[in-house]
C-alpha positions as CSV (number, residue, x, y, z in Angstrom):
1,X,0.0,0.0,0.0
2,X,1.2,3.6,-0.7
3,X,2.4,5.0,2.8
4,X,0.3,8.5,2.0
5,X,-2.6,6.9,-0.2
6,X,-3.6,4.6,2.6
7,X,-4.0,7.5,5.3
8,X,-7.6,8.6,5.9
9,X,-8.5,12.2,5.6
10,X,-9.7,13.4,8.8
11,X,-12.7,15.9,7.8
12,X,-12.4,18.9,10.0
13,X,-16.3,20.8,11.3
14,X,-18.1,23.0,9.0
15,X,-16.1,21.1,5.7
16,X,-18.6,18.9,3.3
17,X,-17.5,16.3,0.6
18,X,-19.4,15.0,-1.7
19,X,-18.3,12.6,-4.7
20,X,-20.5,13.2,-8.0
21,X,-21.2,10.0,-10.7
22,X,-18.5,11.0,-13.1
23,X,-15.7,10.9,-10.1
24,X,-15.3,14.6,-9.2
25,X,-14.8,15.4,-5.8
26,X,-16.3,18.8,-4.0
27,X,-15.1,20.1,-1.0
28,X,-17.1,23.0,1.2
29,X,-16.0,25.1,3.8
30,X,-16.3,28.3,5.3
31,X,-13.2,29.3,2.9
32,X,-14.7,28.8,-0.1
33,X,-15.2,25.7,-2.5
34,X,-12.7,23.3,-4.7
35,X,-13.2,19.9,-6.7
36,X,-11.0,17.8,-8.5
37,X,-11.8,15.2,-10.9
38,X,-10.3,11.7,-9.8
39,X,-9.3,9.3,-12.4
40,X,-12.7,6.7,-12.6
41,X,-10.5,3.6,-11.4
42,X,-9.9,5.1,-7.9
43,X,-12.9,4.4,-5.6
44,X,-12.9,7.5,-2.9
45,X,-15.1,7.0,-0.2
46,X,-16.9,9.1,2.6
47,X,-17.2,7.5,5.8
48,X,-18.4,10.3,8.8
49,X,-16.1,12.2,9.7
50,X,-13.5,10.3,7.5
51,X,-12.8,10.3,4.0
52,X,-10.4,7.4,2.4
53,X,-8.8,7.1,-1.1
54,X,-8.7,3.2,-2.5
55,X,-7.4,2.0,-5.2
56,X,-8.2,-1.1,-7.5
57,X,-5.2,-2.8,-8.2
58,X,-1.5,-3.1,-7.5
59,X,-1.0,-1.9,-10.9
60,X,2.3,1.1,-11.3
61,X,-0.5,3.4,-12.3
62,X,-2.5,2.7,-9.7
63,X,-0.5,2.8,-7.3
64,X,1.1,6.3,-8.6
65,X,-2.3,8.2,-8.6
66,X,-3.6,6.7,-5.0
67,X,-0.7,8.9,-3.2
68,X,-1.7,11.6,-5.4
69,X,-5.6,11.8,-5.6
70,X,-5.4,11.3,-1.8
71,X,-2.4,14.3,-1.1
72,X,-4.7,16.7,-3.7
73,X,-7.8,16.0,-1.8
74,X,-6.4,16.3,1.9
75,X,-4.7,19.9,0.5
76,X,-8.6,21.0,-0.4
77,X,-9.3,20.0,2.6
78,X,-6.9,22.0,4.5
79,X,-7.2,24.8,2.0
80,X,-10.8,25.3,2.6
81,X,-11.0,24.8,6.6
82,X,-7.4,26.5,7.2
83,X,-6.4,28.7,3.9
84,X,-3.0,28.9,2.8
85,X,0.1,31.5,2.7
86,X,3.5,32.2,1.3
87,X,5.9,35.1,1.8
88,X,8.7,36.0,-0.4
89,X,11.4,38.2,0.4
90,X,12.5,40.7,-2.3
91,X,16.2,41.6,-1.3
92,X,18.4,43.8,-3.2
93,X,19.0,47.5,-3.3
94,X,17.0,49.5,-4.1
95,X,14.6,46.9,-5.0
96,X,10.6,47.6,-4.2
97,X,7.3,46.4,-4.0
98,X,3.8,47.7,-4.5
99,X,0.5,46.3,-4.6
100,X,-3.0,48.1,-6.3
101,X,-5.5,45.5,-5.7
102,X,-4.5,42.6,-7.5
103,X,-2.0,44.2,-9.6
104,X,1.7,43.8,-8.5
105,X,4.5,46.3,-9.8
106,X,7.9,45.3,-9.0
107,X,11.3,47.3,-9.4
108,X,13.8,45.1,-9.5
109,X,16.7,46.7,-11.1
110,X,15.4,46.4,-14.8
111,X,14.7,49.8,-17.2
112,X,11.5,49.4,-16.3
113,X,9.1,48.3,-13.8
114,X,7.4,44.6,-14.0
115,X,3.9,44.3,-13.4
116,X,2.3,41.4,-12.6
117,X,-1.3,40.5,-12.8
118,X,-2.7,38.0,-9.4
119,X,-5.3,35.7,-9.8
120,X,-8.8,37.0,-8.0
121,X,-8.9,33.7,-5.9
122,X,-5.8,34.8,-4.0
123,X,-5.2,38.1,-1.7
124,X,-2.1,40.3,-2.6
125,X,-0.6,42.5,0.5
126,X,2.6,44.0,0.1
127,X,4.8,45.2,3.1
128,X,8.1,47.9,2.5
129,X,9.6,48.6,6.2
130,X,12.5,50.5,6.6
131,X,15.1,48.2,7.8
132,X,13.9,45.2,6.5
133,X,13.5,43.5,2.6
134,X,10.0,44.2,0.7
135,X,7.5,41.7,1.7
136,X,5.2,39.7,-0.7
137,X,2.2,37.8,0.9
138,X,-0.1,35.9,-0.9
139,X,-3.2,34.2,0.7
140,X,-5.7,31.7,-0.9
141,X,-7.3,28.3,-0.8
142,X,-5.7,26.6,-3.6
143,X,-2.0,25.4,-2.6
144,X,-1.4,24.5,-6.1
145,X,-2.6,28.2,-7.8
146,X,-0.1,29.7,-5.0
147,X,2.5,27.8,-5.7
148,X,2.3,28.1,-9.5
149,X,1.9,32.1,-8.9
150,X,4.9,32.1,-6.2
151,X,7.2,30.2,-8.9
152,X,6.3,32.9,-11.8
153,X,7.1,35.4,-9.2
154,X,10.2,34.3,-8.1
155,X,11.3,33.9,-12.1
156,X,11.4,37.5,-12.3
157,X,14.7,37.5,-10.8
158,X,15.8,34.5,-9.4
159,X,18.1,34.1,-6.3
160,X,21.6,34.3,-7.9
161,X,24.4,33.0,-5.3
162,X,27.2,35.4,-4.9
163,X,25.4,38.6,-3.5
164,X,22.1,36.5,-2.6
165,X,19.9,39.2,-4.5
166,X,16.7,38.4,-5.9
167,X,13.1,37.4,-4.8
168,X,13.1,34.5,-2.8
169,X,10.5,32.6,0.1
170,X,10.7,33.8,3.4
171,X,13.2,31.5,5.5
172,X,14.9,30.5,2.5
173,X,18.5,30.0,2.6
174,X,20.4,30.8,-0.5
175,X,24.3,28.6,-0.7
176,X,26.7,31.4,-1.4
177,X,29.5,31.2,-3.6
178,X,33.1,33.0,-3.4
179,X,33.8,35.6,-5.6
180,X,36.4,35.7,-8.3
181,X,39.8,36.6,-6.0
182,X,43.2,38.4,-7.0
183,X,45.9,35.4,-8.4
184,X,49.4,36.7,-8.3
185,X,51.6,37.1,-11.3
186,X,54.6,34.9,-11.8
């Protein structure tokens, strides 16, 4: 059995599941709503307060999606009882932040500024303290829309390792490199 897949999902209050006829699941809560379509050979069953994830066969496929399907729905779960949120860290100088809405504008040592356009499922809040790097929060539901909107941030200018400028998470720890040093002549 897959060491995740075979886990039950342990529904929290206040969060509803319900699995239609063409294998889509639907998960409620006082967050907001997600589904997920769930390939038709795995069987996902609501039990109570419980909610388990079976598969068919021991099949490499099988046993591939089970982890998966069951990881996808427990993060719908937690994303719509709990929410999710990441912080990046834009360090450099003179680099900024602004938010308008959902509109980001970022001044990152380019010619010009790059604006960025969030998603309306997720809440933008920017924070620019003196003393501290410009602060990017993004709240939502969906882990895997954050995520896929932290990575495209983050490609604006990557972490590079020998001045450890860049956007980057919050707690991240960048592995430096030495700089180029003076040889001697012989």
């Amino acid at each position: 059995m897959s060491r995740i897949g075979k886990l039950p999902i342990t529904l929290p209050a206040k969060v509803e599941v319900s699995v239609s006829s063409d294998n889509t699941v639907t998960v409620k809560g006082p967050k907001g709503t997600l589904s997920q379509k769930v390939d038709p050979d795995i069987a996902v069953k609501v039990d109570g307060e419980t909610l388990l994830v079976e598969r068919p066969t021991e099949q490499k496929r099988h046993r591939a999606m089970h982890g998966l399907y069951r990881a996808l729905i427990n993060n719908m779960v937690v994303g719509v009882s709990q929410g999710y949120t990441r912080e990046m860290e834009v360090i450099g100088v003179g680099y900024r932040v602004e938010s308008n809405g959902n509109l980001l504008t970022l001044t990152i040592g380019y010619s010009h500024p790059v604006i960025f356009y969030i998603p309306s499922e997720l809440k933008l809040t920017t924070a620019m303290e003196k003393g501290s790097a410009p602060l990017i929060r993004l709240e939502g539901i969906d882990k895997e829309l954050i995520g896929q909107v932290c990575a495209k941030i983050r490609s604006f200018r990557k972490p590079e390792p020998y001045k450890g400028k860049g956007i980057m998470f919050k707690g991240e720890v960048i592995r430096r490199k030495a700089g180029k040093t003076a040889g001697s002549k012989k």
